[in-house]
PyMOL CGO cylinders between C-alpha atoms (Angstrom):
from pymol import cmd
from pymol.cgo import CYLINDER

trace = [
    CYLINDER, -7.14, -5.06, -2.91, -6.81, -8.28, -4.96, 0.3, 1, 1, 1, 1, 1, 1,
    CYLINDER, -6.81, -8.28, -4.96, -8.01, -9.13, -8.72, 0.3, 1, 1, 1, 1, 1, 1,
    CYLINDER, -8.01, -9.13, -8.72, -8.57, -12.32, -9.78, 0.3, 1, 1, 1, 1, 1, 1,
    CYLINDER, -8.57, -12.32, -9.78, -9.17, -12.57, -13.67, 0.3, 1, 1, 1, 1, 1, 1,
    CYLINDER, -9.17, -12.57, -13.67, -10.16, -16.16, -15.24, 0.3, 1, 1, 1, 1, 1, 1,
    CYLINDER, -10.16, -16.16, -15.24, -9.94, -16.43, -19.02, 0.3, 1, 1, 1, 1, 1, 1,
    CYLINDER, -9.94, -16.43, -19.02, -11.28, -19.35, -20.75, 0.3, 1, 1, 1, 1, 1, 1,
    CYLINDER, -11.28, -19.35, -20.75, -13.07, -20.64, -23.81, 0.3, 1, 1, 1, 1, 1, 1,
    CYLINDER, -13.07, -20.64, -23.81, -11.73, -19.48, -27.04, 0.3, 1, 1, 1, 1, 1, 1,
    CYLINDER, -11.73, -19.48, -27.04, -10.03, -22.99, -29.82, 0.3, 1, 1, 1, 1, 1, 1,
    CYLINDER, -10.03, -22.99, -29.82, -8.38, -24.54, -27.09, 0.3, 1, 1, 1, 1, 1, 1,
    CYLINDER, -8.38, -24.54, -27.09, -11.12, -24.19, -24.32, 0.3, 1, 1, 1, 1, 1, 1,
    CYLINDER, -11.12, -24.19, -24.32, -8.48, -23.53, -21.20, 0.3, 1, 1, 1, 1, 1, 1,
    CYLINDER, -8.48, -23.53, -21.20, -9.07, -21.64, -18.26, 0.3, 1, 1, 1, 1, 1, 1,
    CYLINDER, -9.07, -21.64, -18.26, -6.32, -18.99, -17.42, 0.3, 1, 1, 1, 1, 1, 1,
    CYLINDER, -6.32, -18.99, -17.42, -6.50, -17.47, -13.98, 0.3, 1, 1, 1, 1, 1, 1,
    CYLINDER, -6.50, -17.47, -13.98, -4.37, -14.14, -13.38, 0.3, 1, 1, 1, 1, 1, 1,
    CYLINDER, -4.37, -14.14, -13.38, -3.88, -12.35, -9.62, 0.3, 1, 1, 1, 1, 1, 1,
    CYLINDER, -3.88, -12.35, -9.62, -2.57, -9.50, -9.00, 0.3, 1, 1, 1, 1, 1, 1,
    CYLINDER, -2.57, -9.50, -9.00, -2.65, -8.22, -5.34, 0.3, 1, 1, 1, 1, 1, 1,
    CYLINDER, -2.65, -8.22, -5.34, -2.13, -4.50, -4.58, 0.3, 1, 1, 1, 1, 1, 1,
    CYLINDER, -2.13, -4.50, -4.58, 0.40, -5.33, -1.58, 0.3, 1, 1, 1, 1, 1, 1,
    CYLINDER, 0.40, -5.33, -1.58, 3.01, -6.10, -3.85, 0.3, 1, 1, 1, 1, 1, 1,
    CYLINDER, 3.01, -6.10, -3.85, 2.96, -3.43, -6.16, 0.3, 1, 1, 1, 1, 1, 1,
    CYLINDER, 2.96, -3.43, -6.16, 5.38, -0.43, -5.68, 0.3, 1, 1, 1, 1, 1, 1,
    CYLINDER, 5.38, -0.43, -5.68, 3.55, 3.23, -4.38, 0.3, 1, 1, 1, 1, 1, 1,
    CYLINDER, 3.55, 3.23, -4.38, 2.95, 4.39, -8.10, 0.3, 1, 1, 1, 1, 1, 1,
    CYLINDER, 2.95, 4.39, -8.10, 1.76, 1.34, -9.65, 0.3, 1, 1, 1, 1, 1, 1,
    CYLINDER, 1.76, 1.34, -9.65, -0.29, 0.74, -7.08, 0.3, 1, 1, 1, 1, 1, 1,
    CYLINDER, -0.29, 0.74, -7.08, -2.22, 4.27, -7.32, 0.3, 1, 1, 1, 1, 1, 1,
    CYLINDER, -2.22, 4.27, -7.32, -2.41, 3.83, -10.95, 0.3, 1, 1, 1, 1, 1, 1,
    CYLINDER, -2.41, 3.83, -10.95, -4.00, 0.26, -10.44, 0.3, 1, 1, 1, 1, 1, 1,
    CYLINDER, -4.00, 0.26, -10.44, -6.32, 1.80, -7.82, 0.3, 1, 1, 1, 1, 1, 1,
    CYLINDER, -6.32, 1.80, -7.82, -7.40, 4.22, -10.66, 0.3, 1, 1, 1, 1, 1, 1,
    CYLINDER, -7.40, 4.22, -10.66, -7.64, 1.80, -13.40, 0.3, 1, 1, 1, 1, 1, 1,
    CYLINDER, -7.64, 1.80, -13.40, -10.07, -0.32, -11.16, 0.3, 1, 1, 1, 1, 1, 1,
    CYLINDER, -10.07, -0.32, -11.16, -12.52, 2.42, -9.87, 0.3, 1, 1, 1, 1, 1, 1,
    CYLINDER, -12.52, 2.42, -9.87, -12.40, 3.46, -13.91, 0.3, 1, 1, 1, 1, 1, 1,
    CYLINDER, -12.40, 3.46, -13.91, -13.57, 0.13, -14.88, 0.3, 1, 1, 1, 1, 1, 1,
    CYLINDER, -13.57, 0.13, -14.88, -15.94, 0.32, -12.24, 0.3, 1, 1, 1, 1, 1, 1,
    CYLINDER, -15.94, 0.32, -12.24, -15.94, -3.06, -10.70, 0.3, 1, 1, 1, 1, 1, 1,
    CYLINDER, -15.94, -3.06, -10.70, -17.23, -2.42, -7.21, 0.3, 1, 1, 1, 1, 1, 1,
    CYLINDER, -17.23, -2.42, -7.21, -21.10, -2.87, -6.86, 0.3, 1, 1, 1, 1, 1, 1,
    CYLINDER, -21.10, -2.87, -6.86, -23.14, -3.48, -10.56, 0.3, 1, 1, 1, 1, 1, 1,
    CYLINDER, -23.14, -3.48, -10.56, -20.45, -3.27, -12.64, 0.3, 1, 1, 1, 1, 1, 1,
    CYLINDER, -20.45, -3.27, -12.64, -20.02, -1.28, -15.62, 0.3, 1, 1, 1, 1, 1, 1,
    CYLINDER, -20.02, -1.28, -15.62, -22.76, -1.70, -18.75, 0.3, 1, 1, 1, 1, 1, 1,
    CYLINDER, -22.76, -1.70, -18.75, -22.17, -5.17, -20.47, 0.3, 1, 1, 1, 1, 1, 1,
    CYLINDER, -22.17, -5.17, -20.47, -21.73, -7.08, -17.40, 0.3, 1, 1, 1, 1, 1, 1,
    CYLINDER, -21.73, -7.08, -17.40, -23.26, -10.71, -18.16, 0.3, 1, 1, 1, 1, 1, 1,
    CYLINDER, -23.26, -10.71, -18.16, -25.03, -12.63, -15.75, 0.3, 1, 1, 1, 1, 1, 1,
    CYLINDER, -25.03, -12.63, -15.75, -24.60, -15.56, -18.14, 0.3, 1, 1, 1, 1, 1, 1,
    CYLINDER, -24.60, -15.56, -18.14, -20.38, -15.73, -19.97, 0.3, 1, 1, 1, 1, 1, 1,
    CYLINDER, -20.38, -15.73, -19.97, -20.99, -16.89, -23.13, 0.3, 1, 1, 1, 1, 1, 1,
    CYLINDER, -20.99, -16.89, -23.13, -23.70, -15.34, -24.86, 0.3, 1, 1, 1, 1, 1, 1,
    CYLINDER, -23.70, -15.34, -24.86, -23.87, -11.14, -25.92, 0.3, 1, 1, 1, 1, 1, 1,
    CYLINDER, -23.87, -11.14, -25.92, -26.61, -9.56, -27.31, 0.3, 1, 1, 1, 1, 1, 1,
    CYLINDER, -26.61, -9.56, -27.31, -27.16, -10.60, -31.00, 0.3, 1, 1, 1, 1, 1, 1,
    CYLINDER, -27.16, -10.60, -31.00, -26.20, -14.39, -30.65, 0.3, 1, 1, 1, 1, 1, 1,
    CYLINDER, -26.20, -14.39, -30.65, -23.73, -16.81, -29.30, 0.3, 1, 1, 1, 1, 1, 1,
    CYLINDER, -23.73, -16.81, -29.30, -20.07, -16.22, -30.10, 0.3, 1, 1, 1, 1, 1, 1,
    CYLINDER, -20.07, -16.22, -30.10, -18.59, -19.75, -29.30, 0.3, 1, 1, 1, 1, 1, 1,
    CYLINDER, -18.59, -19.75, -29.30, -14.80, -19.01, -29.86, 0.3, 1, 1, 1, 1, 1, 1,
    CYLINDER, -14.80, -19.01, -29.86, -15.27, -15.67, -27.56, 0.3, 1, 1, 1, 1, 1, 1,
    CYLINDER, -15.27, -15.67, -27.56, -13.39, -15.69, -24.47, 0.3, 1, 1, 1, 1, 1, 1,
    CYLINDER, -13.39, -15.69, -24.47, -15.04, -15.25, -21.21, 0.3, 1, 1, 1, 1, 1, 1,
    CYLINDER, -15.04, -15.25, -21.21, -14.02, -13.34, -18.49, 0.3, 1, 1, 1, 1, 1, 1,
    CYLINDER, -14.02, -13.34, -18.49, -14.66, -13.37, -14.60, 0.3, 1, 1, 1, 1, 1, 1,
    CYLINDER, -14.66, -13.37, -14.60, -13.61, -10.54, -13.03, 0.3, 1, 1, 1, 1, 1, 1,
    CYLINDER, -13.61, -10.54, -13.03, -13.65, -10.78, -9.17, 0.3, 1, 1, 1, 1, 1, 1,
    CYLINDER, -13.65, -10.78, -9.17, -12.24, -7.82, -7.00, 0.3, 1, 1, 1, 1, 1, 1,
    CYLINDER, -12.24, -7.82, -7.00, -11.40, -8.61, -3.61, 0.3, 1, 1, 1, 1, 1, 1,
    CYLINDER, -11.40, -8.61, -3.61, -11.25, -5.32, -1.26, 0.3, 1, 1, 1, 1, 1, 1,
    CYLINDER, -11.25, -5.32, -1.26, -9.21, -5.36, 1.59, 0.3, 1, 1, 1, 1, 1, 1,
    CYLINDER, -9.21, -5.36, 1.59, -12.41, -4.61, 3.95, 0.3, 1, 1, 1, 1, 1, 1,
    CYLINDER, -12.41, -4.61, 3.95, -13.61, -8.32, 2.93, 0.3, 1, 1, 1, 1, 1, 1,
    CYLINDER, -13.61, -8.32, 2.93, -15.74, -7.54, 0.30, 0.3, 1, 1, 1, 1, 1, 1,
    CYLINDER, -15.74, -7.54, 0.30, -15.71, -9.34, -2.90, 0.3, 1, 1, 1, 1, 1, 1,
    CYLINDER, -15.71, -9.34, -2.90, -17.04, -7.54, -6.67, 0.3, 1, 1, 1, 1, 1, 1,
    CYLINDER, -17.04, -7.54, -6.67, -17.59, -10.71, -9.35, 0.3, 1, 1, 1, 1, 1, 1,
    CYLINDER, -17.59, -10.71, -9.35, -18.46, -9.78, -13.20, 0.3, 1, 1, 1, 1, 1, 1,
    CYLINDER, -18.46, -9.78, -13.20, -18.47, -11.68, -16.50, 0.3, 1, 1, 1, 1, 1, 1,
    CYLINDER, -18.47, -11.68, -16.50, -17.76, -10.56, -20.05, 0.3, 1, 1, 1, 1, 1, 1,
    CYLINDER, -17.76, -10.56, -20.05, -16.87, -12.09, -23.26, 0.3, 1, 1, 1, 1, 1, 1,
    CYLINDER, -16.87, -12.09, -23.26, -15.20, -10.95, -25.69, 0.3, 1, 1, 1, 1, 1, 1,
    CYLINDER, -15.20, -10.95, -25.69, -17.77, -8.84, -27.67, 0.3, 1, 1, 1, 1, 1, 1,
    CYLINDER, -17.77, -8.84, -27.67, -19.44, -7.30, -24.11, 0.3, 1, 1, 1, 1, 1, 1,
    CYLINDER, -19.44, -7.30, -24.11, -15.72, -6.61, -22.34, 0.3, 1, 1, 1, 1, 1, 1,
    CYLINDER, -15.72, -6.61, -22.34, -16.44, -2.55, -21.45, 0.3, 1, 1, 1, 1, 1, 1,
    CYLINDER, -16.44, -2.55, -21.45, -13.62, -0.97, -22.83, 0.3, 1, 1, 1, 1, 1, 1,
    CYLINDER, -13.62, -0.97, -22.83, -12.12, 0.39, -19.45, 0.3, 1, 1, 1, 1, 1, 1,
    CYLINDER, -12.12, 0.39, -19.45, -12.11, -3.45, -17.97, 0.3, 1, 1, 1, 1, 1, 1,
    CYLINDER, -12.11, -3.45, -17.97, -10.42, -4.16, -21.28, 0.3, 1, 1, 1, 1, 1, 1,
    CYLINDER, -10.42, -4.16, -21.28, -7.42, -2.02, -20.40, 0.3, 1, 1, 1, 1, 1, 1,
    CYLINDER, -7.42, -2.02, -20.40, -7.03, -2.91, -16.65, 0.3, 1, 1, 1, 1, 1, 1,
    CYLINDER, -7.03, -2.91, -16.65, -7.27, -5.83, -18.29, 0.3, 1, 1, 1, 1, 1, 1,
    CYLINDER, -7.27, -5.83, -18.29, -3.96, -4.98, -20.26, 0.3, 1, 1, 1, 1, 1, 1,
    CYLINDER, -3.96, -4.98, -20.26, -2.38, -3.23, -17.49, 0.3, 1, 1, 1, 1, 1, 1,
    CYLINDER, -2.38, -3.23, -17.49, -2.36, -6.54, -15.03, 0.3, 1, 1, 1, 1, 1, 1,
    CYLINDER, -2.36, -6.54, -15.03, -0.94, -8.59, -18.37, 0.3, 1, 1, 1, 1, 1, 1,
    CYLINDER, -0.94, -8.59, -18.37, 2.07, -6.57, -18.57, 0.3, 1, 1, 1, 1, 1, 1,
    CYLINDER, 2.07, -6.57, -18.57, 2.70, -6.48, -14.99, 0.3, 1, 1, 1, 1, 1, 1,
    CYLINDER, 2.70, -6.48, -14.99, 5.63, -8.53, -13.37, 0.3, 1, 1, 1, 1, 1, 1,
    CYLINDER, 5.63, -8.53, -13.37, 4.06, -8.93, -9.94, 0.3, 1, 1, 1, 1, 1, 1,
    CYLINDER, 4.06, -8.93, -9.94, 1.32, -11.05, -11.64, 0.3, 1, 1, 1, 1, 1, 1,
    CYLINDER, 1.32, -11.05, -11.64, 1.16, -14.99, -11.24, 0.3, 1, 1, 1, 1, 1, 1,
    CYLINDER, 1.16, -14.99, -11.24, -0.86, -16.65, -13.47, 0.3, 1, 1, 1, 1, 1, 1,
    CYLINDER, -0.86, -16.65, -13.47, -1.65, -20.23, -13.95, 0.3, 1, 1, 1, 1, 1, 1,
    CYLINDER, -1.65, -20.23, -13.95, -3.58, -22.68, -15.48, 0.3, 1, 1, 1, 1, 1, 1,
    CYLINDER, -3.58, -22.68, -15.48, -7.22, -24.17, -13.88, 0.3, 1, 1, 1, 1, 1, 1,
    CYLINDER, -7.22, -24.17, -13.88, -8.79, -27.41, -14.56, 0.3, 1, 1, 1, 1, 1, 1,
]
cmd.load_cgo(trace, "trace")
C-alpha cells in the first residue's frame, strides 16, 4: 500500500507531494500505518467532508486554505483519490496526515 498526499494553495500557492509506501516501513510502523489508514477511511467514499471540488467548504471559499489530494494505492491495483481543504480535512485524515510528516521513510518533493 502506497499514499500519495499533494498539498498546495495556501500564500505561496506551491504544490507539495508526500509518498510514503508501506514496503519500506519496519513490521510495527507498518501495522500502525495500516490502522491509521482504514481509521481515516480512505478506501471506497471516503470519510464525511470529502470534496469533489478542493477549494471551496460549505459556508464559502477559503482562498488561503490548503488543499489536499489524498490518493491510496493498494497493493491489489486499486487506487482510493479524496480532496479536502483545510476547513473539511476529517479529523482522522488529519492525523495520518501527521503520522506520514514525521516519518523518515517519506520523500517529499516539490510539483510544478
Amino acid at each position: 500500500m502506497k499514499l500519495i498526499v499533494r498539498r498546495g494553495g495556501g500564500l505561496a500557492g506551491m504544490v507539495r507531494r508526500t509518498d510514503l509506501d508501506a514496503a519500506v516501513l519496519a513490521e510495527e510502523p507498518a501495522r500502525d500505518f495500516a490502522v491509521m489508514v482504514e481509521r481515516a477511511q480512505l478506501r471506497g467514499a471516503g470519510p464525511a467532508g470529502a470534496e469533489p471540488t478542493a477549494g471551496s467548504a460549505a459556508g464559502g471559499r477559503w482562498p488561503d486554505a490548503l488543499s489536499y489530494e489524498v490518493q491510496l494505492d493498494d497493493d491489489d491495483g486499486a487506487s482510493h483519490s479524496h480532496s479536502y481543504t483545510d476547513p473539511t480535512l476529517p479529523p482522522d485524515v488529519a492525523r495520518l496526515l501527521q503520522w506520514l510528516d514525521g516519518r523518515p521513510e517519506r520523500t517529499d518533493s516539490v510539483e510544478r
